[in-house]
C-alpha positions in Angstrom: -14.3 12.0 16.6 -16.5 11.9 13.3 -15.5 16.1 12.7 -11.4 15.1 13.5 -11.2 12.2 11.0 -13.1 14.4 8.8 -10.6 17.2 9.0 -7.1 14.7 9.2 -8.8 12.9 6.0 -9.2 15.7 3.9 -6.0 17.5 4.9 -4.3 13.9 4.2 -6.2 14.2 0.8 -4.9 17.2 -0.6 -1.5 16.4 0.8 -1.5 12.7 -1.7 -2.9 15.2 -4.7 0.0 17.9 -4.1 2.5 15.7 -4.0 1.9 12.7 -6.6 0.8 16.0 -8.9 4.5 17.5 -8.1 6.4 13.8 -8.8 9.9 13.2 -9.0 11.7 13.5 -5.9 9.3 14.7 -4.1 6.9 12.2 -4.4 9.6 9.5 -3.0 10.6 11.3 -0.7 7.0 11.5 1.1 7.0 7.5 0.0 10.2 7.0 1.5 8.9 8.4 4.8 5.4 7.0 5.1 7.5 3.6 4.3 10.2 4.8 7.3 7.0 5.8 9.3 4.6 2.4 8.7 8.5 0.0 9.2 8.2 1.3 12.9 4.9 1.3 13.3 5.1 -3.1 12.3 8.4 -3.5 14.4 6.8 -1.4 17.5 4.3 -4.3 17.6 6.7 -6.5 18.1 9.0 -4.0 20.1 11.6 -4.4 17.3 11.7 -0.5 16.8 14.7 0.5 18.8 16.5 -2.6 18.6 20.0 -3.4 16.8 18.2 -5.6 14.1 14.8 -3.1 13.6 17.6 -0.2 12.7 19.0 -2.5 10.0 15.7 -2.4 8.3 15.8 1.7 8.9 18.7 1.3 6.9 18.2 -1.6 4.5 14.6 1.1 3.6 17.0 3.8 2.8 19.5 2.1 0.9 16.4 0.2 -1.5 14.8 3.8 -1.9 18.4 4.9 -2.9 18.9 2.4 -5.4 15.2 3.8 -6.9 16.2 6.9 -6.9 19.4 6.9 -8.7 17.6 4.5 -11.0 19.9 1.8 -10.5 17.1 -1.1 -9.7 19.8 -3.7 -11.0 21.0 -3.5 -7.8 18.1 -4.2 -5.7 17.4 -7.6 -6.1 21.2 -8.4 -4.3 20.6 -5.6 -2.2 17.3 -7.4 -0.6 19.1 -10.6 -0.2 22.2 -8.9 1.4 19.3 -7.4 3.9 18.3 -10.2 4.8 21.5 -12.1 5.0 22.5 -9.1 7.6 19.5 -9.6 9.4 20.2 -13.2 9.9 23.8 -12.9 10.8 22.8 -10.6 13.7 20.2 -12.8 15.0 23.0 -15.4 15.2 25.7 -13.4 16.4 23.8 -12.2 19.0 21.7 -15.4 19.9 19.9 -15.4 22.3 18.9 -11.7 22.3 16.6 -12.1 19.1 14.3 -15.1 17.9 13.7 -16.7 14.9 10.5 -14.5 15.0 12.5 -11.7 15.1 14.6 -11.8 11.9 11.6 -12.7 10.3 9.4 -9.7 11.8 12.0 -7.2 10.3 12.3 -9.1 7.0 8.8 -9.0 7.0 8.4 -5.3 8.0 10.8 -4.7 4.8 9.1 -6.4 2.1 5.7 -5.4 3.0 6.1 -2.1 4.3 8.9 -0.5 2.3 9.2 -2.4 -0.9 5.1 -2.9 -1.7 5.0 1.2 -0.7 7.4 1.9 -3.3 4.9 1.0 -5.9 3.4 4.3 -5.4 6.6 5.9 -6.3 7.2 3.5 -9.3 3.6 4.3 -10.9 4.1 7.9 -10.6 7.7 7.6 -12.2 5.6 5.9 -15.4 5.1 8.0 -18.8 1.6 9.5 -17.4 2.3 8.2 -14.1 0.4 11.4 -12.4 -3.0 10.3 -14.4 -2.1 6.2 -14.0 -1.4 6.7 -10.1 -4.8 7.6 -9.5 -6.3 4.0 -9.7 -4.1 2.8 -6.9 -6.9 5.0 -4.4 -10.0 4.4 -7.2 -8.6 0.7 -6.0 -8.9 1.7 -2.3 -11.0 3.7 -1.7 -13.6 3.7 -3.7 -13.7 0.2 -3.1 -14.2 0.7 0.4 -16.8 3.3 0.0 -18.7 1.1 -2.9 -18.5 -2.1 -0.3 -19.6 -0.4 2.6 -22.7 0.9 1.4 -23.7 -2.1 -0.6 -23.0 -3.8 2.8 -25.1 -1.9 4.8 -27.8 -2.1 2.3 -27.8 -5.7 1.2 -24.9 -7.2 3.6 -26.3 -10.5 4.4 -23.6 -13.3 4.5 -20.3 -12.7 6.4 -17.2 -12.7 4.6 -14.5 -13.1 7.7 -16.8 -13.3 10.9 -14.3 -13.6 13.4 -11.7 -11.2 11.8 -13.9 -8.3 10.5 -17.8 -9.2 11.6 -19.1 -5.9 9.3 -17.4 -7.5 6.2 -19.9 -9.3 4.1 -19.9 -11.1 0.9 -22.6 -8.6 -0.9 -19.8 -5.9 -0.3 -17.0 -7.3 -1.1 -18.5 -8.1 -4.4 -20.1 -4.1 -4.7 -16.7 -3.2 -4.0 -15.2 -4.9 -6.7 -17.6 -3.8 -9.0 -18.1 -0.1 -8.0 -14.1 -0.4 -8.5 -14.4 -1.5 -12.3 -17.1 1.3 -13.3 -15.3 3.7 -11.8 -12.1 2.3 -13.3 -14.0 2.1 -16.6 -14.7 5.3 -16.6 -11.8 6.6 -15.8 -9.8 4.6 -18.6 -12.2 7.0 -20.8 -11.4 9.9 -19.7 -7.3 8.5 -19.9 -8.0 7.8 -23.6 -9.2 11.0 -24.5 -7.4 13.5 -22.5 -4.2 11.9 -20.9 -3.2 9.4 -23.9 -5.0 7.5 -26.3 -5.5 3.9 -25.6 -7.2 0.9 -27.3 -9.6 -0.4 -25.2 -8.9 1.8 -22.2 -12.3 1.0 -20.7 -12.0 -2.8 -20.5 -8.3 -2.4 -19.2 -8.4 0.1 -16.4 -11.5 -2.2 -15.1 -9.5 -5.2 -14.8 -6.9 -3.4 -13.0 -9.8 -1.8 -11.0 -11.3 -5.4 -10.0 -8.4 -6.9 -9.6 -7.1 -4.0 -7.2 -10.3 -3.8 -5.1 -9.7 -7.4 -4.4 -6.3 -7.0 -3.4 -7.3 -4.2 -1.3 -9.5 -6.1 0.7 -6.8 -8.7 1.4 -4.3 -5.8 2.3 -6.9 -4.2 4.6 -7.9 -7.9 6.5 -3.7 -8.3 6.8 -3.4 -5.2 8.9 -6.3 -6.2 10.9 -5.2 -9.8 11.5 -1.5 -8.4 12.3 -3.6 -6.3 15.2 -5.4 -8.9 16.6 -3.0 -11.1 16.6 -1.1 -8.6 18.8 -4.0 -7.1 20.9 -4.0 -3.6 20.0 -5.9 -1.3 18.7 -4.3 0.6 16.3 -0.8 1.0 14.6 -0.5 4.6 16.1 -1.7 7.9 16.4 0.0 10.4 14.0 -2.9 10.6 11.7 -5.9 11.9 14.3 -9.0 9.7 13.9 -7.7 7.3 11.6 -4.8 5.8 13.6 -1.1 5.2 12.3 0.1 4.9 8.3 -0.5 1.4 8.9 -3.9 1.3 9.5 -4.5 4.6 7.1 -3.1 2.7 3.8 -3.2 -0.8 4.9 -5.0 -1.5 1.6 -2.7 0.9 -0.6 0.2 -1.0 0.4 -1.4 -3.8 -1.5 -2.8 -2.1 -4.1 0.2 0.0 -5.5 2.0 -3.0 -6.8 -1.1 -4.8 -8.0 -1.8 -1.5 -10.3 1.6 -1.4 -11.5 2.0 -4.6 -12.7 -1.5 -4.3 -14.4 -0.5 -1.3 -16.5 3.2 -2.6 -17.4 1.9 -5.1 -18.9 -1.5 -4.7 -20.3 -0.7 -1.4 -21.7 3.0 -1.2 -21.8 5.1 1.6 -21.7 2.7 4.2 -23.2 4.6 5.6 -25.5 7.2 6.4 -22.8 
């Protein structure tokens, strides 16, 4: 099991680097699908995915990643609230087929699936976006890295006992901080060979902190959703690691976290 997570996670690796390097179109497409892919993944837990109401949010995912696209985000605001309008109208047109849990499932499915994924995209489509959409996985992963092996080592108090025993306090706390030096570090290397930057340093390890944390919270959400629902994993395309869900459960929270940082601590960088 340990060589075919091994093999899917690098393979899954250099897919993210060839295309956020490529951008553009490319890179939302593959966002557009891993949002298509992990929208199924949430409404086949609650065996929404081949249902009249889970193929509106199909639908209402395309449309938004149109409207992102063609750059016409003016549009997206009354676009979500026609979605969900839609949503409700068939759960009352067809009462009793769905439930109030229902609608919300799919609306849910939408906003943190589809539209918290698009972040990805929107980072990338920043001036610099290909060196600036890096921290969203310095954020992730080498948060989870830093907080498992301060964990193991010094692990003593339980963060979330009955939702993630191995979790601790002492990790969650390395994995903030191994987050901000690396970020730190990083914002160096931005300043000096990407774009020049007062105070890069301090900057990208806020956004590094504050993304680790937000991680964390992303990666206890997918677990909790699981749980709640008795199963194991979101699904099986990616071997040894599960579904998209349960592969970038924490990047889903990340992406938007890291956006936000960079608009507005740093503006538009010159773009």
């Amino acid at each position: 099991m340990f060589k075919v997570r091994l093999i899917s996670g690098t393979v899954l690796v250099i897919l993210a680097v060839l295309i956020l390097y490529i951008g553009g179109y490319v890179t939302g497409a593959a966002v557009l699908l891993l949002s298509l892919g992990g929208v199924i993944e949430l409404l086949r837990v609650y065996n929404l995915h081949n249902k009249t109401i889970g193929i509106m949010t199909y639908i209402g995912t395309a449309l938004y990643y149109a409207l992102l696209f063609f750059e016409k985000e003016q549009y997206v605001l009354p676009m979500l609230i026609g979605y969900v309008l839609l949503v409700l109208a068939v759960y009352v047109l067809q009462y009793p087929t769905y439930t109030d849990k229902d609608a919300m499932a799919c609306v849910l499915s939408m906003f943190y699936v589809s539209v918290m994924m698009s972040y990805v995209y929107k980072l990338r489509m920043l001036p610099h976006g290909g060196a600036l959409v890096v921290m969203i996985f310095v954020c992730s992963w080498i948060n989870d890295t830093c907080a498992y092996c301060v964990g193991v080592k010094l692990g003593k108090h339980k963060m979330s006992p009955k939702l993630s025993p191995k979790k601790s306090v002492e990790g969650l706390i390395g994995g903030i901080a191994g987050s901000a030096i690396v970020g730190a570090l990083y914002g160096i290397f931005f300043s000096k060979q990407v774009y020049e930057l007062n105070n890069a340093a301090i900057k990208f390890a806020v956004c590094g902190a504050l993304g680790a944390l937000i991680a964390v919270i992303g990666d206890l959400a997918a677990s909790a959703i699981k749980r709640n629902n008795e199963i194991k994993d979101y699904g099986k395309l990616i071997p040894g690691h599960g579904g998209i869900l349960d592969r970038f459960d924490s990047i889903i929270f990340t992406a938007p976290v890291v956006y936000y940082c960079f608009l507005y601590m740093i503006g538009n960088l010159g773009g």
